[in-house]
Residue, then its C-alpha position, 0 to 999 in steps of 0.5 A: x477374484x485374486x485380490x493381491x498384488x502382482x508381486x502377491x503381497x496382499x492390498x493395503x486397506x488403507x490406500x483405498x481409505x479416504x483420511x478422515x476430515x479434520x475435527x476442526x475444519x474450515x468449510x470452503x463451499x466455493x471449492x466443494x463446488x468447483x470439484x464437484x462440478x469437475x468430477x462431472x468431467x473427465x478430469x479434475x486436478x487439484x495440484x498445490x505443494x506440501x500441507x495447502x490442502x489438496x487432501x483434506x479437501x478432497x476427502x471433505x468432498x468425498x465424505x459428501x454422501x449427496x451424490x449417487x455414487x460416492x467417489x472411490x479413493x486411491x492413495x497412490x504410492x511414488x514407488x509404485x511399478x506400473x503392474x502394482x498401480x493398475x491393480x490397486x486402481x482395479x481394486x478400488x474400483x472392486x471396492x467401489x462396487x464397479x463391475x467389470x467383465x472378467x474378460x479385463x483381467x488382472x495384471x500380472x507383472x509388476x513391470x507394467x501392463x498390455x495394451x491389450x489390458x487398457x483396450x478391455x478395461x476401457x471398454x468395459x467401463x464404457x460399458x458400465x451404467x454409472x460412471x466411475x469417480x476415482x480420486x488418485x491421492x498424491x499421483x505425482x511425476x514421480x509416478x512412471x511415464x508409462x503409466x501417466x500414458x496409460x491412464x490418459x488412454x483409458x481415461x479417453x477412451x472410456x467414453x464417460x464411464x471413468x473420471x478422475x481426480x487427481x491430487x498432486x504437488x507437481x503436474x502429473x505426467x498427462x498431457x493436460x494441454x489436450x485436456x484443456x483445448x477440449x474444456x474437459x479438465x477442472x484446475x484446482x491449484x495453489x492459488x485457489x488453495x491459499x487461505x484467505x483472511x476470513x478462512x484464517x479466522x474461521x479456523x483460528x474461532x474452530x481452535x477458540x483462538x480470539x486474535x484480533x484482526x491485525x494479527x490475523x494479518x500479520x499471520x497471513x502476511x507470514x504465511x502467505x495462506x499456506x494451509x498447513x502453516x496456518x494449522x500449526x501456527x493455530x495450534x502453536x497459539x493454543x499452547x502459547x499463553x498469549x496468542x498474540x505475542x506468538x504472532x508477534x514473534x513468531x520465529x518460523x526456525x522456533x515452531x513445528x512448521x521448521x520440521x514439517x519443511x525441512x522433512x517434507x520438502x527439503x529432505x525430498x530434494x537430492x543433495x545438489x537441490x539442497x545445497x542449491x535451495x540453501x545457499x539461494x536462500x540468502x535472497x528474497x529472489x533469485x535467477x538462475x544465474x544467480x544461483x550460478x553464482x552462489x553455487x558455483x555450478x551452472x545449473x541453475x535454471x534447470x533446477x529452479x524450474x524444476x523446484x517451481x514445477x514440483x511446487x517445492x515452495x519455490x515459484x516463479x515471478x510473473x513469468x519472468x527468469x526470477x523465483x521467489x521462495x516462499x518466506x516460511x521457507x526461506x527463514x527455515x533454510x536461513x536458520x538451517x544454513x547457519x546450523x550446518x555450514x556456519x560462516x558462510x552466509x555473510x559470504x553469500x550476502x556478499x557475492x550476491x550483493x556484486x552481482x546484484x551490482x553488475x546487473x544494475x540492481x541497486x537496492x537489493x545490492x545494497x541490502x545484499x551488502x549490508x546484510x553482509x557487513x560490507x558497509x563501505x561496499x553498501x554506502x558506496x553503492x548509494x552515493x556512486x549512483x546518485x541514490x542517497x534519497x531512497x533513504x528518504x523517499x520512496x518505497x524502499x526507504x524504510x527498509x534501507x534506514x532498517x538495513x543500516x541500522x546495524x553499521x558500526x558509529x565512525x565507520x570510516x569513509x566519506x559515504x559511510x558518513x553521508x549515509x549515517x547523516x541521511x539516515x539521521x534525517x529520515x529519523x527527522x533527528x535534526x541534531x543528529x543529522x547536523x552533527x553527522x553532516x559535521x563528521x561528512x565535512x571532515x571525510x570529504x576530501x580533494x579527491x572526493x568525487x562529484x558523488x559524494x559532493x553532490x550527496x553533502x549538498x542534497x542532504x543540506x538541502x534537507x537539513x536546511x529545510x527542516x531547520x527553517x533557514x531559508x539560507x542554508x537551504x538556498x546555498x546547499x541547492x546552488x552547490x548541488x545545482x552546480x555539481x549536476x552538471x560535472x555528472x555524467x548525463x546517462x547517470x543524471x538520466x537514471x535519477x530523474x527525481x534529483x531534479x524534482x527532489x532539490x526544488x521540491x525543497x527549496x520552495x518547501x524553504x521558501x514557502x516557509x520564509x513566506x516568499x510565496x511567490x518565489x516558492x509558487x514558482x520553484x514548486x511549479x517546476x518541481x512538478x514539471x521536473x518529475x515528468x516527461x515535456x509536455x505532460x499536465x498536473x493539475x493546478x499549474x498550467x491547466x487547473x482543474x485538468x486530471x493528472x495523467x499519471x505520467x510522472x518520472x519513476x521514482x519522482x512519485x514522493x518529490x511530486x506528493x511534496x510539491x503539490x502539497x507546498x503548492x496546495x499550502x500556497x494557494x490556500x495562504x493566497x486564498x485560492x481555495x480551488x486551486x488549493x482543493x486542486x492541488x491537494x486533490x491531486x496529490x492524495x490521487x497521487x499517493x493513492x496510485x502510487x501507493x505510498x506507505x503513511x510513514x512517507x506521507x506528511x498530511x499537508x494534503x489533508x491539512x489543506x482541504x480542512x483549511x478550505x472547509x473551515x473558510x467555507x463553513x463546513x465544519x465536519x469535512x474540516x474536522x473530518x480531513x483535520x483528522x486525516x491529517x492527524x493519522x498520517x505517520x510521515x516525515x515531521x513537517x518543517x517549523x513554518x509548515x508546522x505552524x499554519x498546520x496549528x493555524x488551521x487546527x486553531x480555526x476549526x477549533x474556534x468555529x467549533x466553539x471550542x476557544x480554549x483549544x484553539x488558544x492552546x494550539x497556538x500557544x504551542x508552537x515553538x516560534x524560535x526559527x519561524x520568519x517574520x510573517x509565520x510569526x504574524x500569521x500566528x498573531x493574527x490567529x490569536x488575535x481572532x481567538x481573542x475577539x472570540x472570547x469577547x477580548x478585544x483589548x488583548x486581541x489588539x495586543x497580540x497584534x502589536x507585537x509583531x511589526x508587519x505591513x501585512x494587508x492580512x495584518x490591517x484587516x484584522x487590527x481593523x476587526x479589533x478596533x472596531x470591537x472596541x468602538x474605535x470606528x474611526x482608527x478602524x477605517x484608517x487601519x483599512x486605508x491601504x487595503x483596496x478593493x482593487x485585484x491588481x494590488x496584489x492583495x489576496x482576494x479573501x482579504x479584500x473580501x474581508x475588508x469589504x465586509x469590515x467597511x460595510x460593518x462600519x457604515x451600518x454601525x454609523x446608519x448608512x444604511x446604502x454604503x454598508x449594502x453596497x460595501x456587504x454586496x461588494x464582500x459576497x460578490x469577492x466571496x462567492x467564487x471561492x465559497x467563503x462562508x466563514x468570514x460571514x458567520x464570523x461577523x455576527x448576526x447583522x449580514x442576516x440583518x442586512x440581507x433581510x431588508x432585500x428579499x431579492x439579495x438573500x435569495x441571490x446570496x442563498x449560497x451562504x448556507x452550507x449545503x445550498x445549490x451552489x455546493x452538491x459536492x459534500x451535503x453533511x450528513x446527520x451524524x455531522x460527518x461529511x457524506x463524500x471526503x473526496x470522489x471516488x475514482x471509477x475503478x472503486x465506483x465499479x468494486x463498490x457495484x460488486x459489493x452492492x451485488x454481495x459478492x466477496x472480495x475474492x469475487x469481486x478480484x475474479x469479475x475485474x480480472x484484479x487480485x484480491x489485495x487490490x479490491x482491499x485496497x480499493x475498499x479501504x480507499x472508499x470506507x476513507x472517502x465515505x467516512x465508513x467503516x464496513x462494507x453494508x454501510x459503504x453500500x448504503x451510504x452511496x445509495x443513499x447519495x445516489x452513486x448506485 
């Protein structure tokens, strides 16, 4: 048998050799399995671009000496004439100890092949007892259509006797519809190909690499899983003396990775895809037509789809018009761009940044613009459209105050300056955004448009706001108010969240001046500003209702900001339902919207903790305080600032640490607080005092302050009546009633009640101080308010034991009794459920009983995997756990599985 090639040149050996599996290799059994199965098929395609791995992969299969036959091995060539490729397959099918009758033949033109050849070697694998398993490396679309075409017809036509595995960066020229429609083809492709978390630190523990857990993210964030990117980055760490520092600068233009790209993938291209893959380089997507405009030539969207097709690093968004090149590639063109043509990417930034404009695009115009230092273009982009709060609010805010922070001081123009002064307030710089505000003022002109007057009135809002001056607030948000209507109404349409944001702020104001019934009303109609007519939040007409997830978009941060004033609100009047509702309501609100911790303030937590610790349940209030501690967001203002110490000092004092609670209070700053903030704090330390056994001090503190407040007399009434001053107690309590349209705060009257009966048992009657007690819990009990109780001493036990009839009825004073089954403590002291869980995590934490991996779980709910993290991070919160065994175990525990 002639074992040359038509042109009579001999066989190359090692085309017909498998590569040898890396000595370092991470084993995907998961993918093992799919091929294998496949090649029980006529059909398998493993397709990915450069370095994702479909090689190795295979090669690891195929050194699998388990099946009957091991595979055969075909590399195949781009250049190779269809007469060459069809005798190298014969040849390895030769190799592979296949034997064909002699009538098959062998090619002899490099131009291609008979009919009449394909026909006999059909048939002549049809007729051979055990079929052939070929693997074709690297059969790209570079590969000539008649060969693609003769393959499909013996790969049909051999009646099982042939099956094949292909491994290519673009879809071979085959029809795989067919394929499909039959149930005969196994895909293998990028996505699948992708490393995940666990594969990175398999592979980075085979190269004795000890990252820690956020680098590993970091480094699959910078690589999106690719392979190859992995491997070298693996082995960059190697030689770097702190691995760690390497992932933290890793500069993709600085490593290896840069010429594996440039001469893998870019130098492959023709010179029109080159220059087109570095000028689309300057953006994180790209359509084609704005590939024309960076080009210049109108071929845009054929050339795109073609990179997308050859998986060149460019995919395609969702099935939409837009592309997005892969980020390690991207910053390899940036670097490679300004080294072969320097000047003229600010250029491109810039003519991306107006088209951008044209279509609408206002955030990435925006960074588009500053990326290329048109900085009055950039600014004007945001005050014109009424945007200046996405430098505060919102997803993108971050990135926007990052994108501005490279602009010259005193660049000149009213909205330079409005938006240097915003993004001195979104860095919470009070000063600095007064200071800057002071410069807008000086900018503004006649001329100046109702934008850029309406910008300076909303950043007022704010920086009222945060400087607690219930009046700046109030003059800045009329102003604002009124410039709203000289704006035309399809602008106003668009930022639906200006009429969310403003009163969000002003009854956060408010509620700081402690005009709690003005800033409940304010605040409820931020809430109804940020969505449709009709629709429900929880807490304000409907307590208790879901929220149905129809708010504005965009209006997602003034609605968290509105329900968490709101939430305050309540808790200050002691509604603590309605506070846990609010509060509830605005940690979903968070949660599905996915808003980042550097955009949350913790009040929703804050306020939960303050509910626990009125219900005495220590670790959910310790376990929220936490919460509330961890989050990042925006600095809160000075009144929220102190109820938050206020809070933090009654965990502290029911903990029984008294010191810390004093210390908390003694902290807060009280120079821009209002009156009753001041009190509040009074009253705070006041029961601190008494605490300590203090009662002479505690009554000191108490007069400092001048207020009427009923919360005010109930506790000098405690202090007094520590110090034996029964009397002048009881007429400290004469304005207090028990009644519930005075307007007084039922905690309060409860209070009192229980101040009252603690007198007459003091004085032997015996009655008066049962049905004062009686009178207490009755006020007490709906809202759970065990705190007041304990805080009483042991004398409620004392009375409620000489009726056994009473004690059962008030059972509900223990923590954890009947009347509470939501958060039964746990033996380590921590709460077993922070809050519920939501029906799409109970459904992730099944899967997870069942041991299916993350990746598993994504496939069984149709979700990505990133989701099902997220979903598991949530429900580790929520459970107080930290892996997923315990997550199992401790909702089996309280019966959720």
């Amino acid at each position: 048998m002639d074992h040359r090639a038509p042109t009579g040149d001999p066989m190359l050996t090692a085309r017909f050799t498998p590569p040898a599996v890396p000595e370092l290799l991470v084993h995907r059994p998961e993918l093992l399995g799919r091929l294998a199965a496949g090649a029980c098929g006529p059909l398998t395609l493993i397709n990915g671009p450069a370095g994702s791995g479909k090689t190795v992969l295979t090669a690891h299969w195929a050194a699998d000496r388990r099946a009957p036959r091991p595979p055969m091995w075909l590399t195949v060539e781009p250049d190779d004439a269809p007469g060459a490729f069809w005798a190298y397959l014969l040849e390895a099918l030769h190799r592979g100890g296949v034997t064909l009758p002699a009538e098959v033949g062998r090619p002899t033109r490099a131009e291609g092949v008979t009919r009449s050849f394909l026909v006999r070697l059909a048939d002549g694998l049809a007729a051979s007892p055990q079929p052939a398993v070929l693997v074709l490396d690297q059969f790209d679309t570079a590969q000539p259509p008649a060969t693609a075409e003769g393959l499909d017809f013996v790969l049909r036509h051999a009646a099982g006797g042939l099956r094949i595995v292909l491994t290519s960066r673009s879809d071979p020229l085959l029809p795989l519809h067919r394929y499909r429609a039959a149930g005969e083809i196994v895909e293998i492709r990028h996505a699948d190909l992708r490393f995940t978390h666990e594969d990175a630190e398999a592979l980075l523990s085979e190269h004795r690499l000890d990252i820690s857990q956020s680098g590993i993210r970091r480094l699959m964030e910078r690589t999106e899983g690719w392979a190859a990117g992995v491997r070298l980055c693996a082995l960059a760490m190697q030689r770097s003396a702190d691995p760690e520092a390497f992932l933290r600068q890793f500069a993709a233009d600085r490593t290896t990775i840069a010429g594996y790209l440039l001469t893998e993938v870019l130098d492959a291209q023709p010179p029109p895809t080159q220059d087109l893959l570095l000028r689309v380089c300057v953006t994180d997507r790209v359509h084609p037509d704005l590939a024309d405009a960076l080009t210049g030539r109108d071929d845009g969207a054929r050339t795109l789809a073609g990179l997308a097709h050859d998986n060149a690093f460019l995919e395609q968004i969702d099935a939409s018009a837009w592309y997005r090149l892969h980020p390690l590639f991207a910053e390899v063109l940036r670097a490679h761009l300004r080294e072969r043509c320097p000047g003229l990417e600010p250029r491109l930034h810039g003519r991306a940044a107006r088209w951008l404009a044209r279509t609408g695009r206002l955030t990435e115009a925006v960074l588009q613009g500053a990326a290329a230092g048109d900085w009055p273009f950039a600014a004007a982009q945001l005050v014109d459209n009424l945007a200046l709060g996405r430098l505060l609010t919102g997803l993108e805010a971050d990135q926007l105050v990052r994108a501005f922070a490279g602009m010259p001081p005193g660049t000149a123009g009213a909205a330079p300056a409005l938006v240097a002064a915003a993004c001195r307030l979104a860095a919470q710089d009070l000063s600095g955004g007064e200071a800057a505000l002071r410069r807008v003022d000086a900018a503004l002109t006649d001329s100046s448009g109702p934008a850029a007057r309406l910008g300076r009135a909303f950043l007022g809002v704010l920086a009222g706001r945060a400087a607690g001056d219930l009046r700046a607030t109030e003059r800045a948000a009329g102003e604002a108010d009124r410039l709203l209507g000289e704006l035309p109404p399809p602008l106003l349409a668009e930022r639906p969240e200006l009429r969310a944001l403003l009163p969000a702020h002003l009854g956060a104001a408010e509620l700081g001046a402690g005009h709690l019934d003005r800033a409940e009303a304010t605040l409820t109609a931020a809430v109804a500003a940020c969505g449709p007519p009709g629709a429900e939040h929880p807490g304000t007409e409907h307590p208790g209702t879901e929220h149905p997830g129809t708010e504005h978009p965009g209006t997602e941060y003034p609605l968290c900001d509105a329900l968490g004033s709101l939430a305050l609100v309540a808790l200050l009047r002691g509604r603590l339902r309605r506070a846990t509702e609010h509060a509830r309501a605005c940690l979903a609100l968070a949660e599905r919207s996915a808003l980042p911790p550097a955009r949350r303030a913790g009040v929703d937590h804050l306020v939960l903790a303050g509910v626990a610790v009125e219900q005495d349940d220590l670790p959910a209030a310790r376990c929220h305080l936490d919460l509330a501690a961890a989050a990042t967001g925006l600095r809160p203002d000075p009144a929220t600032t102190a109820r938050a110490a206020v809070i933090r000092a009654r965990i502290a004092l029911a903990e029984g640490d008294r010191d810390a609670a004093l210390a908390v209070l003694r902290a807060v700053a009280r120079a821009r607080l209002s009156d009753r903030v001041v009190d509040e704090l009074a009253v705070a330390e006041s029961a601190v005092h008494l605490a300590r056994g203090d009662a002479e001090t505690a009554l000191q503190i108490l007069d400092a302050p001048a207020a009427d407040r009923p919360e005010h007399a109930v506790a000098r009434a405690r202090a007094l009546l520590a110090l034996g001053r029964g009397s002048c107690a009881a007429q400290a309590l004469a304005g207090v009633t028990g009644a519930a349209d005075d307007g007084v705060a039922m905690p309060v009257r409860a209070h009192a009640s229980l101040l009252r009966a603690q007198l007459a048992d003091a004085d032997g009657n015996v009655e008066e101080a049962r049905r004062r007690l009686a009178e207490a819990l009755a006020l007490a009990r709906p809202e759970e308010l065990r705190r007041m109780f304990v805080e009483s001493g042991p004398w409620v036990r004392r009375v409620l034991g000489r009726d056994p009839q009473s004690a059962r009825l008030h059972a509900w004073l223990t923590p954890g009794a009947p009347v509470r089954t939501a958060r039964a403590p746990r033996a380590d002291g921590q709460p077993a459920v922070v809050e519920a869980l939501s029906a799409r995590e109970v459904e992730v934490l099944r899967k997870a009983a069942e041991l299916l991996s993350t990746e598993e779980i994504a496939a069984e709910l149709f979700v990505s995997a990133n989701t099902v993290k997220t979903h598991l991070k949530s429900i580790y919160r929520k459970l107080c756990v930290t892996r997923r065994s315990d997550a199992v175990h401790r909702a089996q525990d309280l019966g959720m599985l």
